[in-house]
N, C-alpha and C positions, 0 to 999 in steps of 0.2 A: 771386523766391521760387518754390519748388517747389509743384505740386499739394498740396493736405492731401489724405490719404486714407479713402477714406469709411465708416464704419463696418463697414460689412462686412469693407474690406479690413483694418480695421487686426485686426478679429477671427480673419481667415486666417491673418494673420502673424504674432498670439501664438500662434495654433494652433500653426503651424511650427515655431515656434520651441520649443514648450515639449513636443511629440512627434511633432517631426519631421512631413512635407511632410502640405499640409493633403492630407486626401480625404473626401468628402463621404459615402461609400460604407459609413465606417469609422466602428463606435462606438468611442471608449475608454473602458476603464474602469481606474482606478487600483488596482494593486497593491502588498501589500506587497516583494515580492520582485522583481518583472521592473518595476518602474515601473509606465508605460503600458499596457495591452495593447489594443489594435485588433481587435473583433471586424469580422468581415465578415458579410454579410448571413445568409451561412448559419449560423455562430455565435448571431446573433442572432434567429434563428429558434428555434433548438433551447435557446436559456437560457432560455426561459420556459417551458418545457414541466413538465410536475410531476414525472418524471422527475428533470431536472437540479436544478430547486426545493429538491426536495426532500433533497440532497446537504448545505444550508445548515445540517441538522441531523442531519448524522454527523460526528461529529468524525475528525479526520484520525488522529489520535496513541491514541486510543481510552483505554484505563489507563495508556498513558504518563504522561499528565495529573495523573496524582495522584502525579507524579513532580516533574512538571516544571512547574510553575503555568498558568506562560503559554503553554503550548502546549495556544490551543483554538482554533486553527487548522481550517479546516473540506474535507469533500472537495469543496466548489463551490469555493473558493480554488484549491486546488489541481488540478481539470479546470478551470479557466482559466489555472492558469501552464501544464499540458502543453498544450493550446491553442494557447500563445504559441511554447511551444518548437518545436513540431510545423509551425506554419506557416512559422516561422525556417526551418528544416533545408529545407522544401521548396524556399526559394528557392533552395539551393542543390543540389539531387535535379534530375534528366531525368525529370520524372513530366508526364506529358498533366495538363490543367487539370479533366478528369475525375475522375481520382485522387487531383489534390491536394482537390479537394473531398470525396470520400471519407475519405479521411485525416483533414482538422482535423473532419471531425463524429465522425469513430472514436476521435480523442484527444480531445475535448468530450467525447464520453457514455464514456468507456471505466469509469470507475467507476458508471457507473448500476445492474450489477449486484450491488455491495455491501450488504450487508444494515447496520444497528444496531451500532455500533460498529466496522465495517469489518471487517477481517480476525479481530479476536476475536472474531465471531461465523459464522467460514466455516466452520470446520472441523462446527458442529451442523448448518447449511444442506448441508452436503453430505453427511455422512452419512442427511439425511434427503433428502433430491431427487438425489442423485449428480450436480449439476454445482457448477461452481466460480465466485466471480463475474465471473470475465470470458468466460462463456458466456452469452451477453445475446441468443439469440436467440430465447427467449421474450418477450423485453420488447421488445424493437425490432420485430420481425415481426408483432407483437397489432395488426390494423386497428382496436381498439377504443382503441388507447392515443396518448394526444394525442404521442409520441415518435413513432412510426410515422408517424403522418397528418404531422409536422410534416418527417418525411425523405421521404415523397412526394411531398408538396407543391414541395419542393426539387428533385424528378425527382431524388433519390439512392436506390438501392437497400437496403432495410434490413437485407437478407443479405449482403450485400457491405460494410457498415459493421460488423457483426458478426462478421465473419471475419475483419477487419482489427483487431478490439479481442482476440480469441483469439491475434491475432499471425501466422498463416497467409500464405502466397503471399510472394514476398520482399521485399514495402516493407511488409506490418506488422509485420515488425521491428521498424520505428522506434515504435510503438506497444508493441508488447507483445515483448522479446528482450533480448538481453544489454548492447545498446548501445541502452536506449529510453530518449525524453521522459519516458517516467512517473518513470523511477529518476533519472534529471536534475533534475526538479523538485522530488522528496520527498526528495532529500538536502539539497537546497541550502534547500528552504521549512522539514524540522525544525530545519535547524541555527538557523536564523533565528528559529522560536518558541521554543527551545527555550533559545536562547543559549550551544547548545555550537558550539565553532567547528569541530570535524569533520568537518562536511558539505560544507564552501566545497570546490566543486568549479569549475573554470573552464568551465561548461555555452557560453557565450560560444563559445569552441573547438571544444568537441564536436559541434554542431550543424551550424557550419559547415565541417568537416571529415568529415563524411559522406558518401560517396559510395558508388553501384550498381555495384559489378564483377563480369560474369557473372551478374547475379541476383541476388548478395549485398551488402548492407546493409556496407559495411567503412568503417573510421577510413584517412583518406590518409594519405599519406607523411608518417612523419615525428613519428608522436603514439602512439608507445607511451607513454612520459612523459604522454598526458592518460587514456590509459587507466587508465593504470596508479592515477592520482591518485585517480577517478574509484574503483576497487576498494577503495583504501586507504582513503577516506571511507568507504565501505559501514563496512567491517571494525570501523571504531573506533564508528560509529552504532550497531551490531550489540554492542559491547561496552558504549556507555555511556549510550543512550537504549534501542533498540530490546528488547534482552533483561535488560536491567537488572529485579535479583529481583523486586523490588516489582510492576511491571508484570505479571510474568510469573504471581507468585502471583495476584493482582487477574483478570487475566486465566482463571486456570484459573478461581478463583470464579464466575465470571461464565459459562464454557461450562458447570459443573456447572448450574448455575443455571437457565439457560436449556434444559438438560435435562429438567430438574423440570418450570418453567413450561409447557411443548410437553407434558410429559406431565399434567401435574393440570390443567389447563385445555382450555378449549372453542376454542383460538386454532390455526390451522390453522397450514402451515409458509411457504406463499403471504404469510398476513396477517399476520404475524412477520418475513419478510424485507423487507417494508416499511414498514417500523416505524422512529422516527429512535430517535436515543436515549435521549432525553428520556422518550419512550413506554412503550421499554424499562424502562425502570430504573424506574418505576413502577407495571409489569407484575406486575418481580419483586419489590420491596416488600411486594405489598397479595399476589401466591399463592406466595411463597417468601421468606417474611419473615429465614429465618435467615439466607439470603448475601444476599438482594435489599436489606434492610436493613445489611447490615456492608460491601457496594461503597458504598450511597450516603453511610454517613458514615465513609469510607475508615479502616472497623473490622477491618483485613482477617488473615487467620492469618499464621503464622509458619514461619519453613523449620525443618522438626524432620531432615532430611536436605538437603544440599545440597553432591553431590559429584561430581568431574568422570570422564569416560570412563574413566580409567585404573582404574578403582574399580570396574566395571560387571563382570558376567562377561558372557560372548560370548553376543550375542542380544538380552541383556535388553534395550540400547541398539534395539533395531528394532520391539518389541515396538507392539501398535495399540491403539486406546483401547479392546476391549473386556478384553484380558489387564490393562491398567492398573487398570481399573473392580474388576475381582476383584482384583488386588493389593492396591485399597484397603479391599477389602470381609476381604479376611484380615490388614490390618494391627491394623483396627479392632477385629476380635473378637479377635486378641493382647492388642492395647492395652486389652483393655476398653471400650471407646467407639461410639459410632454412629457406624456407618459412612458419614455423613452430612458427618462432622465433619475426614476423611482425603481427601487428595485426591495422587494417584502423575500427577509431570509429567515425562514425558520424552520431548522435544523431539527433531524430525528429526534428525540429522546435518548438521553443516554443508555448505550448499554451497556455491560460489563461480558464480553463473551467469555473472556479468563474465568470467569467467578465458576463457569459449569465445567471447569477443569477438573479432571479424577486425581486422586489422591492416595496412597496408602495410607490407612493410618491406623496401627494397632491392628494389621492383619485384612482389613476390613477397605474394601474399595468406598472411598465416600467423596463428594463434591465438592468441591474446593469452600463454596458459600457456606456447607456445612458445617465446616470443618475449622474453619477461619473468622474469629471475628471483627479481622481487621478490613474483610470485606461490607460489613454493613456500613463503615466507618467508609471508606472508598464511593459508594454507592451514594452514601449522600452527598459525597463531596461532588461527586458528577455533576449531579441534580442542582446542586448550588451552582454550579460555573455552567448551568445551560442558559443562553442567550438569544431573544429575540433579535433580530436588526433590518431595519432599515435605513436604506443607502442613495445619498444625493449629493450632485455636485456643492461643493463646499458652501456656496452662497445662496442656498437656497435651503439649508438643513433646519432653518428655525420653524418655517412656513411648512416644509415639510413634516417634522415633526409633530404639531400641532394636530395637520390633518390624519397624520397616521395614528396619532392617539384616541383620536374620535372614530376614525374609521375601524377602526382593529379591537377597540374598545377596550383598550390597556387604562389598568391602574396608574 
């Protein structure tokens, strides 16, 4: 009869078996999306920081949510699948062991910069401080902030991991560019809370068909088709999660909102962009009762206008939030109404940042829009599901509308 093995080993060998070869070196932690994920020591260093902690209460999906039930999905979930992805790709990159460790702490923190509801809350943060949140180098570089002391300690530089989450120099591509981890993991992780199946991109492929030519970050031979996959999931998340009305109204309520808040309160723009959302939303309840109160019992207005480009005269489409703010404020005195109660949303322009994805193809580094002509086809699908809107409490959308067609001068 053979050796019995002794407790330890048989512990190694369910290890192995159940994610792959043991290492001792290596935490896991289990996900919903990537399985396994194997932090390394410097991973493990920087998740407990209040920084990243604190991510456990921003939701990913922000007003999607009140769309889509089950998507309360968090961005500490998701700075751990880019994590995963990120350290993937590198096995397969020419990057010095230097770098690669710069890199997975640059795809860990790269959301640390997000304020309160993620992205529904960047465009107030940056109108009031002008930076965006993947300019993190106030927060990384502060020697008083347990993030900082925790990438020193590491001997990794904190300017150098923030210039890599801005996307700068030609490997933080892979973090922040046309063909990055970040857009890998939040198509593939919405689709998955979300339960629409449009996101399922083959990230598996993507990663390991990365490679550095000349500098650049490019897809190998051979993977237009994952590119391309990869843009077409955007487009349709973009149509039937991402800008889906609901959200979008919900969404404006909440920047008007948090306008107000920043203005009638003692709360600076610093102690606001650290704020989860929980905080938030309780914020505006108790000093901006009229929206703060109709987000949290998803009371939310009504599109009293809701019409696409072709409708717009030339301009109005470009116009910035403070020409909007006075469109709302002359719809209202049309309509009759406080102008409290009008809200004028009209959304960038579509882009497509996948389309300026590099490519191999026949030897030859070439553009993804070059290269592909199921991006012209993409491109205009955008352009078709771009929407003006305008937003009013339910009984007042017909008067509303009227005046907002006159005022805005919509077909």
């Amino acid at each position: 009869m053979g050796q019995r093995r002794s407790k330890k080993g048989r512990e190694q060998a369910e290890n192995e078996l159940e994610w792959g070869p043991f290492d001792p070196t290596m935490k896991p932690i289990k996900d919903s999306v990537h399985d396994y994920i194997a932090l390394d020591p410097v991973a493990e260093a920087l998740i407990d920081t209040p920084s990243v902690q604190r991510l456990r209460n921003v939701k990913q999906l922000s007003t999607v949510r009140l769309v889509y039930p089950a998507a309360n999905h968090t961005r500490f979930e998701h700075s751990l699948g880019v994590y995963h992805l990120a350290d993937t790709a590198i096995e397969y990159l020419d990057v010095d062991a230097d770098t690669a460790d710069h890199l997975r702490a640059a795809a860990l923190l790269h959301d640390v910069g997000h304020g309160p509801y993620g992205h529904q809350t960047e465009d107030v943060i940056h109108r009031r401080t002008g930076r965006d949140h993947d300019e993190v180098g106030w927060l990384l570089t502060d020697p008083d902030r347990p993030v900082c002391q925790a990438l020193e300690r590491l001997e990794l530089d904190p300017e150098r991991v923030a210039t890599l989450i801005e996307g700068e120099g030609h490997i933080g591509a892979l973090v922040s560019g046309e063909l990055d981890v970040d857009r890998m993991d939040y198509l593939t992780r919405d689709a998955h809370h979300t339960g629409v199946p449009y996101g399922a991109i083959d990230h598996g492929r993507l990663v390991r068909e990365l490679r550095l030519e000349n500098g650049r970050l490019v897809l190998g031979e051979g993977n237009v088709a994952t590119a391309e996959s990869m843009l077409y999931s955007r487009a349709l998340m973009n149509a039937v999660v991402y800008r889906h009305h609901v959200s979008r109204i919900a969404g404006a309520m909440l920047d008007r909102a948090c306008e107000r808040y920043l203005d009638r309160s003692d709360a600076e723009i610093g102690e606001f962009r650290r704020m989860a959302d929980h905080d938030l939303l309780v914020a505006l309840a108790e000093h901006v009762p009229a929206l703060g109160q109709r987000l949290e019992h998803r009371d939310l207005y009504k599109r009293a206008v809701w019409t696409g480009i072709e409708n717009v005269p030339p301009g109005t489409a470009d116009v910035g939030y403070e020409e909007q703010r006075r469109a709302e404020h002359e719809i209202a005195e049309a309509a009759g109404i406080d102008p409290g109660d009008v809200i004028v949303d009209i959304p960038d322009r579509p882009r497509l940042k996948e389309s300026s994805t590099s490519v191999v193809v026949d030897g030859v580094v070439q553009r993804l829009e070059d290269a592909s002509e199921l991006v012209r086809g993409i491109r205009m699908a955008e352009r078709a599901r771009w929407r003006l809107g305008v937003y009013c409490p339910e009984e007042r959308t017909e008067q509303v509308g009227e005046a907002a067609r006159d005022v805005l001068d919509l077909r």
